[in-house]
FILUMSE-969921 format. One record per residue (C-alpha): residue number from 1; residue in three letters; y, z, x. Coordinates in Angstrom, 1 decimal. Layout:
N
(NUM,"ALA",(Y,Z,X))
...
END
This chain:
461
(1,"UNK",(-157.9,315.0,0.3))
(2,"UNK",(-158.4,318.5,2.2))
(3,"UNK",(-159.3,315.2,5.3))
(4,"UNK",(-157.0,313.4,5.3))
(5,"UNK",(-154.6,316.7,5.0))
(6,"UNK",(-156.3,317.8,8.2))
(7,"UNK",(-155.9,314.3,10.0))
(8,"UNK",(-152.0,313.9,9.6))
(9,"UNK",(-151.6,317.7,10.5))
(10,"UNK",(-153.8,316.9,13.6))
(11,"UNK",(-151.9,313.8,14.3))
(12,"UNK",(-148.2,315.6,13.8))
(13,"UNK",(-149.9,318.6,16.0))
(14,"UNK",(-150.4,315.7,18.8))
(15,"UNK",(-147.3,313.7,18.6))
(16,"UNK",(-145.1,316.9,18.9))
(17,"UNK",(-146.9,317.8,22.1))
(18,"UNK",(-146.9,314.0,23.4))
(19,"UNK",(-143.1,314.1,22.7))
(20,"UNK",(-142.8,318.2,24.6))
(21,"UNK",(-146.5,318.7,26.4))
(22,"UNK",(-144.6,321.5,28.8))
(23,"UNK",(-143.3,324.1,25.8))
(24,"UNK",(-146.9,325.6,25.0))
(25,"UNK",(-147.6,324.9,28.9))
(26,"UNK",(-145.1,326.7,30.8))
(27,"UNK",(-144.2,330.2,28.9))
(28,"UNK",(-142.6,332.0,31.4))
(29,"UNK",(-140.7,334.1,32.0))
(30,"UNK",(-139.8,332.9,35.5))
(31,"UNK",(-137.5,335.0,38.0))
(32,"UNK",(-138.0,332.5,41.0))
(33,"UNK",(-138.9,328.7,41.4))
(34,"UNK",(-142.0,329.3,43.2))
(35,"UNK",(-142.8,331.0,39.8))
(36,"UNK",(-142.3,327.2,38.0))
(37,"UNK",(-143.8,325.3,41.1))
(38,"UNK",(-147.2,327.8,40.6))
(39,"UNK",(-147.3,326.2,36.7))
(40,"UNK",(-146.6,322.7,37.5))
(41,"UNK",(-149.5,323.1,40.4))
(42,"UNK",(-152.4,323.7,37.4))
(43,"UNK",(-151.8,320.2,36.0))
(44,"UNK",(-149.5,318.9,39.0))
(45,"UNK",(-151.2,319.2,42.4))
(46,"UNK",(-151.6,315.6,43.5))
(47,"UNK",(-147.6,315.0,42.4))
(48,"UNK",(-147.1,318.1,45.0))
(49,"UNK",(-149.4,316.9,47.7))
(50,"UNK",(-146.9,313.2,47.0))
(51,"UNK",(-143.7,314.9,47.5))
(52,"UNK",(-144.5,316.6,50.7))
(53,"UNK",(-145.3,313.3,51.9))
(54,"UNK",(-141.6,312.2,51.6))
(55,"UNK",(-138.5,312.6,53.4))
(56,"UNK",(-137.0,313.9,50.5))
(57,"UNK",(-138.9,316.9,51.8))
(58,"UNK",(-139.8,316.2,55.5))
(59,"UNK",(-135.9,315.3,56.3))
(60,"UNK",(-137.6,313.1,59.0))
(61,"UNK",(-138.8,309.6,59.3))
(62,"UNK",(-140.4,308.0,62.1))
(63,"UNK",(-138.0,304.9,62.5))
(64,"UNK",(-137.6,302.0,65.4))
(65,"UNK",(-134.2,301.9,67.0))
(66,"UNK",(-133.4,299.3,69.1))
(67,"UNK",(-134.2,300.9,72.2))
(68,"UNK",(-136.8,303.7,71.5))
(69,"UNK",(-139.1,305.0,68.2))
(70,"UNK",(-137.6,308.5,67.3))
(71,"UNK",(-138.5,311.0,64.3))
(72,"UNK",(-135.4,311.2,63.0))
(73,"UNK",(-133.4,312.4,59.3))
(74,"UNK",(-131.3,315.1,58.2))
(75,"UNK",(-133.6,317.8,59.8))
(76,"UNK",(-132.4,316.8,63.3))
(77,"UNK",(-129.2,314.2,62.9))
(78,"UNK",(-125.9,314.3,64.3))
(79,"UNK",(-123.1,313.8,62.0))
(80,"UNK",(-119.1,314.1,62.2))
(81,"UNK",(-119.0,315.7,58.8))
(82,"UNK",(-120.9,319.5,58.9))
(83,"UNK",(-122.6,318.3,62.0))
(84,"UNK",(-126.3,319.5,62.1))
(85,"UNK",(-128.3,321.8,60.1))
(86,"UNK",(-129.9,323.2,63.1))
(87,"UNK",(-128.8,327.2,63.1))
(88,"UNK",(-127.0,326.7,59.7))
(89,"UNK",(-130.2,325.9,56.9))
(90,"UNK",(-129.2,328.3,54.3))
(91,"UNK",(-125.8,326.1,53.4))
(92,"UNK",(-127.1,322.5,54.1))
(93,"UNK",(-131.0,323.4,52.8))
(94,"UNK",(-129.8,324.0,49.3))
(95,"UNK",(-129.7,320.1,48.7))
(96,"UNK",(-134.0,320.3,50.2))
(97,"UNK",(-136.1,319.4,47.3))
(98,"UNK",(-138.0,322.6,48.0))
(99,"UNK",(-137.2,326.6,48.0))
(100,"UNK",(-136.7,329.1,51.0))
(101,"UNK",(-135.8,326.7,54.0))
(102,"UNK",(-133.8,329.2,55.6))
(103,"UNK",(-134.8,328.9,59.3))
(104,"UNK",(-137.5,326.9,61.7))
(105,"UNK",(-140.1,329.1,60.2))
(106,"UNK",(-140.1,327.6,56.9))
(107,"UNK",(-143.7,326.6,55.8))
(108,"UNK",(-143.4,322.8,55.1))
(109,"UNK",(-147.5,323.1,54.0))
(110,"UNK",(-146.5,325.8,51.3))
(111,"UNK",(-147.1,323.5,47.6))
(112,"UNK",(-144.9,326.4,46.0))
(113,"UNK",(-141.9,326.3,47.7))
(114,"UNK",(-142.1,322.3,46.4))
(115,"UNK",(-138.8,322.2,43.7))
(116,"UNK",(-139.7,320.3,40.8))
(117,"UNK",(-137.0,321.3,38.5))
(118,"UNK",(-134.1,319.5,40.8))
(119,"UNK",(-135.1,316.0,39.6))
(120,"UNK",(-137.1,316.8,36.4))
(121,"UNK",(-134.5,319.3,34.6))
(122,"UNK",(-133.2,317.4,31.2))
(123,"UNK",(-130.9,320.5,30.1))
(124,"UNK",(-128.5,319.6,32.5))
(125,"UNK",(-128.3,323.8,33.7))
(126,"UNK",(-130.1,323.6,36.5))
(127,"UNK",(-128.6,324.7,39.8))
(128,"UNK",(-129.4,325.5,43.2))
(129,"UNK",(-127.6,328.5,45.2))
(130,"UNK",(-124.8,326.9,47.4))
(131,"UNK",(-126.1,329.2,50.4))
(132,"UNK",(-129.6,329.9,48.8))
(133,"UNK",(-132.1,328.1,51.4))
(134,"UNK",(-132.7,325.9,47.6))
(135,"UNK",(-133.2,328.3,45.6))
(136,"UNK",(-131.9,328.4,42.1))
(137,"UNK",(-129.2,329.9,41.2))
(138,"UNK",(-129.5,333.6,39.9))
(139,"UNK",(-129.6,334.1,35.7))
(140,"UNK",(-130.7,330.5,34.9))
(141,"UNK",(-133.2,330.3,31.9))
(142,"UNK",(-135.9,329.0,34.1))
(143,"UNK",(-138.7,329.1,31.3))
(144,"UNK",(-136.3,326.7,28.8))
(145,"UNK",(-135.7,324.6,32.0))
(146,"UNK",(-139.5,324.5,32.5))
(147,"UNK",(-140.2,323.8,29.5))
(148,"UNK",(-137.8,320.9,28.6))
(149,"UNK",(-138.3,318.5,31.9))
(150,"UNK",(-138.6,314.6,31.6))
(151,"UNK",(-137.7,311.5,33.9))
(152,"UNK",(-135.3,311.9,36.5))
(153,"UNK",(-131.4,310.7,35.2))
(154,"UNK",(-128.4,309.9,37.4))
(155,"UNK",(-127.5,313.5,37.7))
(156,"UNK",(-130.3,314.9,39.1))
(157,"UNK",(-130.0,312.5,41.7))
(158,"UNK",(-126.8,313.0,42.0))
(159,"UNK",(-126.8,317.0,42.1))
(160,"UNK",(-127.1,316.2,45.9))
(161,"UNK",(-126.3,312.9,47.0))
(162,"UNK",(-122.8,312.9,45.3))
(163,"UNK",(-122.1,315.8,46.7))
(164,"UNK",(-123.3,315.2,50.3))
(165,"UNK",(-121.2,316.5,53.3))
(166,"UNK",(-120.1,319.4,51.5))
(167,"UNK",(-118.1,318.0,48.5))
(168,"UNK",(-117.8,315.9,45.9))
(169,"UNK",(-117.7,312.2,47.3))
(170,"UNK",(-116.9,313.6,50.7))
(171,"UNK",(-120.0,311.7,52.8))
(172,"UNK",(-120.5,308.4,51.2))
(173,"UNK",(-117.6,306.9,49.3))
(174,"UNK",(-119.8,304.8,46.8))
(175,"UNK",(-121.5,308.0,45.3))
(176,"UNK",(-119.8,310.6,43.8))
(177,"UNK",(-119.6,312.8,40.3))
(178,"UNK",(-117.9,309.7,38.5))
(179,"UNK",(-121.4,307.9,38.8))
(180,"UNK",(-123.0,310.2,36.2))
(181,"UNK",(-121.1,308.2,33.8))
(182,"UNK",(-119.4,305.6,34.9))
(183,"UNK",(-117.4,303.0,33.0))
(184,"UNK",(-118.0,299.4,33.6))
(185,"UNK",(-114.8,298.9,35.7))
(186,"UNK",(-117.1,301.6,38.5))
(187,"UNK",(-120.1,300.0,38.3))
(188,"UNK",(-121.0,297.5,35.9))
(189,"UNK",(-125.4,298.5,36.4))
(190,"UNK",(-124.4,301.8,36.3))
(191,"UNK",(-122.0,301.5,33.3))
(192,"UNK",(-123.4,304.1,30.6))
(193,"UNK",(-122.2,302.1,28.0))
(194,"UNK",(-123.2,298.9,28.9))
(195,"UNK",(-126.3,298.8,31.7))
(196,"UNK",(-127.0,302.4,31.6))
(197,"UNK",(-129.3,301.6,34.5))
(198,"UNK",(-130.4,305.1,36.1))
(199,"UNK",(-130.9,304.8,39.8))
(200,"UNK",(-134.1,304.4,39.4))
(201,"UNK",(-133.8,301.0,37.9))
(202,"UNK",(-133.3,299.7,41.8))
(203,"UNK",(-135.0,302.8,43.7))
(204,"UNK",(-137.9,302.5,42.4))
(205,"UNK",(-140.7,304.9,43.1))
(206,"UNK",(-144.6,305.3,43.5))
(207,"UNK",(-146.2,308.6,44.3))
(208,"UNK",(-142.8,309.9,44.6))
(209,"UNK",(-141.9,307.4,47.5))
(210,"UNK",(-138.3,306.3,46.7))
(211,"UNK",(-137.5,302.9,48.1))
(212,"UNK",(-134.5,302.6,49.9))
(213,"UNK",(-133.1,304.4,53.2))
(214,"UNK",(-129.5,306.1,54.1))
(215,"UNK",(-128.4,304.1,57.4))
(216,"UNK",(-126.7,307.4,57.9))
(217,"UNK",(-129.9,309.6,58.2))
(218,"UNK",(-132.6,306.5,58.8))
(219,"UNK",(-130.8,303.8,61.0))
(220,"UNK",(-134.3,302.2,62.0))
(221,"UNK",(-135.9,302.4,58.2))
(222,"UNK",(-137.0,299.2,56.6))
(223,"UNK",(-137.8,300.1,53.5))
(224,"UNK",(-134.4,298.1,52.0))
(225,"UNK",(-133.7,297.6,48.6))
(226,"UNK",(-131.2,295.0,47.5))
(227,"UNK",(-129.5,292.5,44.9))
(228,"UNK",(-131.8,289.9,45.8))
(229,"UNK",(-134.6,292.5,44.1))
(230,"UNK",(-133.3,291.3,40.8))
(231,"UNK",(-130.6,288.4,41.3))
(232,"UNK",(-131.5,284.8,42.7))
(233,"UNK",(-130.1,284.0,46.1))
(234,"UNK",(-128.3,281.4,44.5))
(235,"UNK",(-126.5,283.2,41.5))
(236,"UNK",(-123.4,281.3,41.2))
(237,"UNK",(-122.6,278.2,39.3))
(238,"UNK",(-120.4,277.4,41.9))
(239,"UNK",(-121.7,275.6,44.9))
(240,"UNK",(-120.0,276.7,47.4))
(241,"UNK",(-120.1,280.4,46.6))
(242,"UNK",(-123.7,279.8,46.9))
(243,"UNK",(-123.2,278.8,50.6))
(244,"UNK",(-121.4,281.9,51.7))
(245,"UNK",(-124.8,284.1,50.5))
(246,"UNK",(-126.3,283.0,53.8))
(247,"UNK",(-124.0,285.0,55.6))
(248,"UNK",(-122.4,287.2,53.3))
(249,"UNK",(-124.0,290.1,51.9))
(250,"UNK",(-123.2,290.4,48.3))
(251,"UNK",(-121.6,293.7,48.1))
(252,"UNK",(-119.1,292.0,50.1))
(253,"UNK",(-117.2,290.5,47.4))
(254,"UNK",(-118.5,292.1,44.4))
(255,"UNK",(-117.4,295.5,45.4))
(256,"UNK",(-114.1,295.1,46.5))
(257,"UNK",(-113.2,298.9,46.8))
(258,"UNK",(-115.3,302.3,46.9))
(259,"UNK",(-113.9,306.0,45.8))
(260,"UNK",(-112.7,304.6,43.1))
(261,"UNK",(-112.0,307.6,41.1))
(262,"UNK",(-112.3,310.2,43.3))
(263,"UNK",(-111.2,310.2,46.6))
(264,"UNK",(-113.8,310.2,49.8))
(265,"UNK",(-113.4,311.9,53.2))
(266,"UNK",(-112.3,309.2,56.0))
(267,"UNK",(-111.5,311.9,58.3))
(268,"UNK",(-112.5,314.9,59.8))
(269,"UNK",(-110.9,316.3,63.0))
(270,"UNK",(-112.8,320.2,63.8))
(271,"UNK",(-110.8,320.2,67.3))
(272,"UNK",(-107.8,321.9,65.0))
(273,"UNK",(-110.1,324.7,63.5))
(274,"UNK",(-109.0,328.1,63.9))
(275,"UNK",(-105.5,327.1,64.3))
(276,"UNK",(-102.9,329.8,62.1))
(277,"UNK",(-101.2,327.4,60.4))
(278,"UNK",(-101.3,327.6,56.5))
(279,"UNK",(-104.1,325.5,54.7))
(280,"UNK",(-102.5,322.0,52.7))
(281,"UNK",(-103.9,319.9,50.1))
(282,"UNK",(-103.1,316.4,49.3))
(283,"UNK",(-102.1,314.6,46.4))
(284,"UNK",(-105.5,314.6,45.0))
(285,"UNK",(-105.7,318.2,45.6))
(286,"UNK",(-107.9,318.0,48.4))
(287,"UNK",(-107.9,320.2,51.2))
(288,"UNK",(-105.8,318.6,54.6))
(289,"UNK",(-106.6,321.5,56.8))
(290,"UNK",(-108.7,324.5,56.7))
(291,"UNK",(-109.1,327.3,59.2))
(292,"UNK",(-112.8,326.9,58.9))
(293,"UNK",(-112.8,323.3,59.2))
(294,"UNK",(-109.6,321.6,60.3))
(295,"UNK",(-108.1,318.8,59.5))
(296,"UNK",(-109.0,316.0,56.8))
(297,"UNK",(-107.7,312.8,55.6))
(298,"UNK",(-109.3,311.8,51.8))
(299,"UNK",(-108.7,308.0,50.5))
(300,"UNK",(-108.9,306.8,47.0))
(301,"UNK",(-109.7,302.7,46.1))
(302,"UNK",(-110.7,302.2,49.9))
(303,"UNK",(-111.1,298.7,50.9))
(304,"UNK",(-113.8,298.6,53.3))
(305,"UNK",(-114.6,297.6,56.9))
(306,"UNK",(-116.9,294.4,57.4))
(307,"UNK",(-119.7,294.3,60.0))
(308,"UNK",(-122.7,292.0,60.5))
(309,"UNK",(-125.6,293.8,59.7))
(310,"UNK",(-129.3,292.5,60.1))
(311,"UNK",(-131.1,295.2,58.6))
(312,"UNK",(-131.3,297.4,61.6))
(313,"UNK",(-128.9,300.3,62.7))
(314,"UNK",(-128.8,302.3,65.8))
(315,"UNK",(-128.0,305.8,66.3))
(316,"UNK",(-127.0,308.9,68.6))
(317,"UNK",(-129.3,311.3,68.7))
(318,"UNK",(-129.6,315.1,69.9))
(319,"UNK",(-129.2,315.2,73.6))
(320,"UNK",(-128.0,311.8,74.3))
(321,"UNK",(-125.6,311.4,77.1))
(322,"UNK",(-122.1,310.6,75.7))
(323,"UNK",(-118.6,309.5,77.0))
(324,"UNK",(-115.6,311.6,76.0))
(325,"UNK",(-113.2,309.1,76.9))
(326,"UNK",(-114.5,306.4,74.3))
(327,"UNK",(-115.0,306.8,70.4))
(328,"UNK",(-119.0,307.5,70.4))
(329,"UNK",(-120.9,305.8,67.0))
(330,"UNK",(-123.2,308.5,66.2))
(331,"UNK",(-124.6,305.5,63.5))
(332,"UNK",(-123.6,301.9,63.6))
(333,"UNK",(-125.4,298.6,62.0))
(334,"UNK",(-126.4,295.6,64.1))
(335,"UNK",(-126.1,292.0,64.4))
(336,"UNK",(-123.8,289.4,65.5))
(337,"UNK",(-122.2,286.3,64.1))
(338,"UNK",(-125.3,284.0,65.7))
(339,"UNK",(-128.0,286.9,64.4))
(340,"UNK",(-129.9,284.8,62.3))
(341,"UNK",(-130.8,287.7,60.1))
(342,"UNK",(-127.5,289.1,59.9))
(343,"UNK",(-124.8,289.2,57.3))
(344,"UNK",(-121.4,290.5,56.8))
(345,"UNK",(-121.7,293.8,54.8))
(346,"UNK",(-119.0,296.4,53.7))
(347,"UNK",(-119.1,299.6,55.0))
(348,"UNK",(-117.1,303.3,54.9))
(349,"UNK",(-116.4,304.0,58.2))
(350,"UNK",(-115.7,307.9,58.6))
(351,"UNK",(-113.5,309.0,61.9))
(352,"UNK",(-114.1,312.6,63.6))
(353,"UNK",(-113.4,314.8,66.5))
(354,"UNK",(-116.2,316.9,67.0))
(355,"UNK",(-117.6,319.6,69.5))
(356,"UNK",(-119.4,318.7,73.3))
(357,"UNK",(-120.6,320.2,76.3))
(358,"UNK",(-118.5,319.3,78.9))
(359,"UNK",(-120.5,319.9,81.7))
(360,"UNK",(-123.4,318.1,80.1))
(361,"UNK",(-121.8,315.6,78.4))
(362,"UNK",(-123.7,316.0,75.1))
(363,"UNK",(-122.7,316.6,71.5))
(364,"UNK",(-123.3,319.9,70.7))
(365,"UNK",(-124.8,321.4,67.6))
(366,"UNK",(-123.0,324.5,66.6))
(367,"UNK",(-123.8,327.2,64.3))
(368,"UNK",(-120.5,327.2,61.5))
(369,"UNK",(-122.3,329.4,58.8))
(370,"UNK",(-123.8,333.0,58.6))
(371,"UNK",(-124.0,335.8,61.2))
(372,"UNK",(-122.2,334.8,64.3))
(373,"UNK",(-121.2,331.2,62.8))
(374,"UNK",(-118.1,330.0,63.2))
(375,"UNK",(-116.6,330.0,59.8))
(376,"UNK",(-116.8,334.0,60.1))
(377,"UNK",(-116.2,334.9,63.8))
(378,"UNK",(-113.7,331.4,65.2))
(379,"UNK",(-115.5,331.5,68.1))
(380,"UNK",(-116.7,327.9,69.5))
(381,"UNK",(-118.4,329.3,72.7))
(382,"UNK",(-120.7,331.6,70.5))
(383,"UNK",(-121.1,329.1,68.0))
(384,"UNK",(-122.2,326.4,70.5))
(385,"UNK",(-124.1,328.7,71.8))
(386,"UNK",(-126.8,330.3,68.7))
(387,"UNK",(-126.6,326.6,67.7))
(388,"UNK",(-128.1,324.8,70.6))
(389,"UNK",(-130.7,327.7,70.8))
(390,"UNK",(-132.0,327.0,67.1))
(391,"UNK",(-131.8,323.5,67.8))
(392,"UNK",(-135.6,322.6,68.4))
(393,"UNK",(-134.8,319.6,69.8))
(394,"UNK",(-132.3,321.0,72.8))
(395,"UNK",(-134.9,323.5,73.2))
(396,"UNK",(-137.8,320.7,73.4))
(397,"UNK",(-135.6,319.1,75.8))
(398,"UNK",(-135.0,322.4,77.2))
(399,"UNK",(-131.0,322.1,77.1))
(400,"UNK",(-128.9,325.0,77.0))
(401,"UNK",(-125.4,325.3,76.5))
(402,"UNK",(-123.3,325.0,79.5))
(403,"UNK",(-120.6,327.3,78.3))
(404,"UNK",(-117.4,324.9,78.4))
(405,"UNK",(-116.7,322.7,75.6))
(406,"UNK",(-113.8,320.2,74.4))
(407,"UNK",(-113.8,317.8,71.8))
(408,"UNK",(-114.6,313.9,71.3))
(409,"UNK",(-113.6,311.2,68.7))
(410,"UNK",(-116.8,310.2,66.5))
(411,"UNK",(-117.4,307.2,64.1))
(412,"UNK",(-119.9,307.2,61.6))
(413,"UNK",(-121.0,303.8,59.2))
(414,"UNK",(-122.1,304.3,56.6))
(415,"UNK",(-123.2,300.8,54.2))
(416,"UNK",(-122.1,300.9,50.6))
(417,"UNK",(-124.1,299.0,47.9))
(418,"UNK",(-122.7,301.0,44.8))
(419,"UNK",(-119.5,300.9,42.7))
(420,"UNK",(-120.4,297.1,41.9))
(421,"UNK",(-117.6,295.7,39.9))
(422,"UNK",(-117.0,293.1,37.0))
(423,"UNK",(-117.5,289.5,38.3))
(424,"UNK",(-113.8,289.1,37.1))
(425,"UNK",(-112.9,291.9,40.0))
(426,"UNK",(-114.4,290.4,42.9))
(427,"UNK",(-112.9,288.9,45.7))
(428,"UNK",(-111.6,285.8,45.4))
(429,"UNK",(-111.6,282.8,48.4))
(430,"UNK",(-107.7,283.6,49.2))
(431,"UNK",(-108.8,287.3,49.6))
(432,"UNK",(-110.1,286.4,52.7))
(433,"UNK",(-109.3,282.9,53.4))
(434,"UNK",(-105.9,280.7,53.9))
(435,"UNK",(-103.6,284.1,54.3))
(436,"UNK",(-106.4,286.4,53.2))
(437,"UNK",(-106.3,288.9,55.0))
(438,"UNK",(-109.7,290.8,53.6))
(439,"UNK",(-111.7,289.8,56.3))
(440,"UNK",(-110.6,290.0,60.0))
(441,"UNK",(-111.9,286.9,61.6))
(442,"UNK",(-111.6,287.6,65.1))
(443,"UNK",(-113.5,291.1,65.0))
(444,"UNK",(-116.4,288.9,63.4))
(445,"UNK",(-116.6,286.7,66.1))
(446,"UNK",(-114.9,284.1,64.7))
(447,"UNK",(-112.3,282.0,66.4))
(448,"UNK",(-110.1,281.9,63.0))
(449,"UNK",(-110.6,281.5,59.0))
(450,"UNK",(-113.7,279.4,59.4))
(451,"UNK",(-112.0,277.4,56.3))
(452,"UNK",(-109.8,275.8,58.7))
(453,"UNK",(-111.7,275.3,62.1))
(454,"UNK",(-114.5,275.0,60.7))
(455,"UNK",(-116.5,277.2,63.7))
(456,"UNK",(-119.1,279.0,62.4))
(457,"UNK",(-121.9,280.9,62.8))
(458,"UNK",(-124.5,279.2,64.9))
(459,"UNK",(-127.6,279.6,63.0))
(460,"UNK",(-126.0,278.5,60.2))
(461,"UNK",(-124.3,275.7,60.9))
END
């Protein structure tokens, strides 16, 4: 009896720390990450050694662009949103899977400044300083957050990417705070009552490699992810529907319209910064002009722009000539209507007016937060110039500021592939066809509504 008393205690003993192994594990107390990170390194060191393996912590990726291989991701990007973390780490580094990434002399060897808590917390407290290099935010029970972390959910992913740019659904239209729990009407694999899929379920992962890459941050990456993962390539009952997967993507029709429930950032003009004029929101109280920033346009239910896309981008990068006169695409997909790998995909297209050397002709990089930034002093020569001398790629290239600056109009695609609606909610043939006026024919390369000529794409005919 005294046995078999011993056995089920033994066995309760074993499921309890199956079901919680990190309580006895990791007792704390903790005052900084690094503290956590030191823990999870006794059982965790190979996960570490993973992570820094990934651009999740890198913010690079060697990539092929049409015309040159380039190291290239958020580290060193140019974008019309915040523009560059070069000179400003402190803000943008709080969304870096790691700790302390406050300037070029952060140690990217360092397994401790590794944050594991960002995508394993299951309390749902967990938060990183807005302007803390990554760090977490001051008074958080680190030792119950320790002790109480599981498989990554929707809003650990989302503590940064819906908030990318700066702001709730500001970069990418398709993510945003709704997606933690969405309804079936914002995304039917999403839906928490119905799918519940986390993202996850389509990004899947090995050794902390997450499949799928932003065309915003990796234009030349190839490690795509897509419907055809899970659905046929012939998914429709219908025949003809079946015909037009050839050439159209299927997040062309089966999501109609991104920001759905909260409005996205289409524009952003930083020419009108500094202006004393007093600061407006919008009817989704959203912010139309700051000092700091300048003027924005938001958008809510956006129907999107249409491009071929072959599974290649290309992209401006640091130092690139540029020509003020024309609208420069810092990222931009391509393909053609006779690319034989290309389809027509939806994408948020976000406009901006953004700072450039006049005399060089470059876009310049310019320091907007902490001592000397910008956002404290309104002074675009000194912020052009502390930015272009933290840039490490200016200074590789060993360009310095010129002293003169103006402004130029910026475009920025980015693809969207979430907020898939119900099958009843997708586009229908007169959306685009007949007097449709979805899709714009000519832009495409078509002569007309290819229902009525019947000209086509070449490769497909």
């Amino acid at each position: 009896m005294k046995r078999l008393l011993f056995i089920a205690l033994a066995g309760m003993t074993l499921q309890t720390y199956a079901a919680n192994p990190h309580k006895d594990a990791l007792k704390g107390p903790f005052t900084t990450g690094s503290e956590v990170t030191t823990q999870c390194l006794v059982c965790h060191e190979d996960q570490a050694t993973d992570v820094m393996k990934t651009s999740h912590w890198t913010w690079e990726l060697a990539q092929k662009l049409p015309d040159r291989i380039v190291v290239r991701g958020k580290k060193n990007s140019i974008n019309n949103f915040c523009v560059s973390i070069s000179s400003n780490e402190p803000r943008c580094t709080s969304c870096h899977a790691g700790y302390g990434w406050k300037d070029k002399t952060f140690d990217f060897k360092d397994k401790t400044k590794v944050d594991c808590l960002v995508c394993h917390d299951t309390t749902g407290t967990y938060v990183k300083d807005p302007a803390g290099a990554g760090e977490p935010m001051a008074k958080l029970d680190l030792a119950k957050i320790a002790q109480n972390v599981g498989a990554p959910v929707r809003d650990n992913c989302g503590s940064c990417h819906f908030y990318g740019g700066g702001g709730d659904a500001v970069k990418h239209g398709d993510l945003d705070s709704s997606m933690s729990y969405p309804d079936k009407a914002t995304d039917v694999h999403m839906d928490s009552d119905g799918n519940d899929f986390q993202c996850q379920n389509c990004h899947t992962t090995e050794k902390h490699q997450i499949s799928g890459n932003a065309m915003g941050v990796s234009p030349g990456g190839i490690d795509h992810i897509g419907c055809e993962n899970c659905h046929d390539s012939a998914p429709h009952s219908n025949k003809k529907l079946n015909t037009h997967t050839a050439t159209v993507a299927c997040q062309t029709c089966h999501i109609p319209f991104f920001a759905k429930n909260e409005p996205t950032k289409m524009q952003w003009d930083w020419s009108t910064a500094g202006d004393d004029k007093p600061e407006t929101v919008d009817q989704y109280g959203k912010h139309t002009y700051q000092k700091k920033k300048g003027d924005f346009v938001w958008e809510k239910m956006v129907k999107p722009q249409y491009a071929w896309y072959n599974g290649t981008a290309n992209a401006y990068m640091a130092g690139d000539k540029m020509d003020p006169n024309v609208v420069t695409k810092l990222t931009y997909p391509m393909g053609d209507i006779n690319d034989a790998k290309a389809k027509i995909y939806p994408f948020k297209v976000h406009t901006g007016k953004q700072i450039y050397d006049k005399k060089l002709n470059i876009f310049i990089t310019p320091k907007t937060y902490g001592k000397g930034g910008y956002w404290s002093e309104f002074d675009w020569n000194l912020a052009a110039k502390l930015g272009m001398e933290a840039n490490p790629t200016m200074l590789e290239k060993g360009i310095k500021y010129s002293g003169e600056y103006d402004f130029a109009a910026t475009e920025m695609w980015w693809r969207i592939n979430h907020m898939v609606s119900p099958k009843e909610q997708a586009l229908n043939c007169n959306d685009c066809h007949n007097k449709g006026t979805r899709l714009d024919w000519q832009a495409l390369g078509y002569q007309g509504d290819p229902m009525k000529n019947k000209q086509g794409p070449k490769h497909k005919q």
